[in-house]
C-alpha distance (Angstrom), angle and dihedral (degrees) to the residues before:
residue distance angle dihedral
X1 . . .
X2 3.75 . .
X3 3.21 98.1 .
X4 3.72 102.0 44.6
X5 3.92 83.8 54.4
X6 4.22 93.6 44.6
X7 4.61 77.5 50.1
X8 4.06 91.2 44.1
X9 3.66 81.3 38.5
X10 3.56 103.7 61.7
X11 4.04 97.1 30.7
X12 4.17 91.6 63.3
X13 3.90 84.3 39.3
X14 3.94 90.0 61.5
X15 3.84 93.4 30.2
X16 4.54 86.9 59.4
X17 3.73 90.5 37.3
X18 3.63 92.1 60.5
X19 3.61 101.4 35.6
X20 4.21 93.2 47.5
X21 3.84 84.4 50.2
X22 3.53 92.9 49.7
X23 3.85 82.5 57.4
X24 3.29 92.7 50.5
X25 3.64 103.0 60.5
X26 3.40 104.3 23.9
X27 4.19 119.4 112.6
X28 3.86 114.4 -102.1
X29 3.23 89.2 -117.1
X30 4.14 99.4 50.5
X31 3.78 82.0 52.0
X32 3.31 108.5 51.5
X33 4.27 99.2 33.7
X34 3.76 95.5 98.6
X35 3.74 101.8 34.5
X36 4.26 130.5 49.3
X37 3.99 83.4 -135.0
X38 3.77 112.9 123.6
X39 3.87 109.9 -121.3
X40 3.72 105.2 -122.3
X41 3.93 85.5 56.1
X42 3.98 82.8 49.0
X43 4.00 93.9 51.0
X44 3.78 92.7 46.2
X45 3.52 85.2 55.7
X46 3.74 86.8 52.2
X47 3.84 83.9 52.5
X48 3.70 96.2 53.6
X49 3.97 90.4 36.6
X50 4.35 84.0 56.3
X51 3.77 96.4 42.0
X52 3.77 87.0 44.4
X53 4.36 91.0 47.5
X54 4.30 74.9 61.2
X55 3.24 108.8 41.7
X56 3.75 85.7 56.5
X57 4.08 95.3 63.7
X58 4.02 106.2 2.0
X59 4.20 89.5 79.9
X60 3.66 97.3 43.0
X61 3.69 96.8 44.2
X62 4.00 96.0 45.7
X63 4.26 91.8 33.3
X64 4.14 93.8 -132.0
X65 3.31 118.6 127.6
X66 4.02 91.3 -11.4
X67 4.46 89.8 173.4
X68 4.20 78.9 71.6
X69 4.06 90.3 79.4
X70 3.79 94.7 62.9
X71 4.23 88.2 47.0
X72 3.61 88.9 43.8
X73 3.61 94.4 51.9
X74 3.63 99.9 42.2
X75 3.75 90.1 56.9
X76 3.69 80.2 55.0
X77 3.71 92.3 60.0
X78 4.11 88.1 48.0
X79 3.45 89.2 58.0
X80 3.80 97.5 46.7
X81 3.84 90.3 50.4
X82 4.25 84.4 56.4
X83 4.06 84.0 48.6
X84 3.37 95.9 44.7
X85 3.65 87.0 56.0
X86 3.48 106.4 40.6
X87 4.18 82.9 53.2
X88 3.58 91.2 53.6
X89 4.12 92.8 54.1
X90 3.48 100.0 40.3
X91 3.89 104.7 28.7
X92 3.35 118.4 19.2
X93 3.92 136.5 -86.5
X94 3.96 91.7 -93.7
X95 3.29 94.6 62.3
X96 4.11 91.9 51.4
X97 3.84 90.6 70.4
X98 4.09 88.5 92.2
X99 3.56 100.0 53.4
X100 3.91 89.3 34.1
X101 3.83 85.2 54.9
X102 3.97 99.0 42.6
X103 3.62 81.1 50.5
X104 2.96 103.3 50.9
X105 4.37 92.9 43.6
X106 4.01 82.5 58.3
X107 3.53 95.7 49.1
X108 3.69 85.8 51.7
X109 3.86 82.2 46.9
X110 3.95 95.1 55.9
X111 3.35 93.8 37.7
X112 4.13 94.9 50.1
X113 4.22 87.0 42.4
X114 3.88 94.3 54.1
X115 3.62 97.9 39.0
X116 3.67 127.7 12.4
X117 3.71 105.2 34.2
X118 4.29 115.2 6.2
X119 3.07 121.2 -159.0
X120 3.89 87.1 -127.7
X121 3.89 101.1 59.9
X122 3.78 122.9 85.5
X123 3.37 113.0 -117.6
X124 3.31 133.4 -123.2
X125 3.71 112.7 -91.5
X126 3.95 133.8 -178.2
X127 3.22 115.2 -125.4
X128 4.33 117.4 -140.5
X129 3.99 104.0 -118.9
X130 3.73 112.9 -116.2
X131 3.85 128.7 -165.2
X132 3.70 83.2 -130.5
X133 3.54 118.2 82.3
X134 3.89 87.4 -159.3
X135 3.73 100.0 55.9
């Protein structure tokens, strides 16, 4: 299980890294021609999308503060409930699938961090048999 989370992990970390820097340097206009959403509220959630895209691997990778990746991701899934929203008014409800579905792989995320396998806990390891009880 930890390792499918560490894969799911690093896939939504890319995935909101890219989309919150698309935010970021995108024209005001670009942004904000197929939504009614001002654009500073759109780069901030660029801002939260990036910070979340690092709280999703930075704590596990550097072991401080490792309880962050749940809260990072389940601000992830807040946002994704907005998008999936926002998709819904302005484009349809077939086109909500992907941030229904990247919302839904975060919650899975949080919920797997805080729960099933923390960051925090050893994990179990198997240890190589030796013919020396002292190895």
């Amino acid at each position: 299980m930890n390792r499918l989370l560490w894969v799911i992990q690093a896939l939504l970390a890319l995935l909101f890294l890219f989309a919150g820097g698309e935010k970021q340097v995108m024209s005001a206009a670009e942004l904000t021609g197929q939504t009614s959403l001002p654009a500073l509220f759109l780069r901030l959630i660029g801002v939260m999308e990036i910070l979340g895209g690092l709280g999703l691997m930075l704590p596990g990778m550097l072991r401080i503060r490792t309880e962050l990746t749940a809260f990072a991701a389940a601000g992830l899934v807040i946002i994704m409930i907005g998008a999936v929203v926002v998709t819904i008014q302005t484009m349809g409800a077939a086109i909500a699938t992907l941030p229904f579905v990247t919302g839904a792989l975060a919650l899975f995320v949080a919920y797997g961090r805080w729960r099933v396998a923390p960051l925090g806990t050893p994990q179990t390891t198997v240890r190589r048999a030796s013919r020396h009880s002292w190895c």
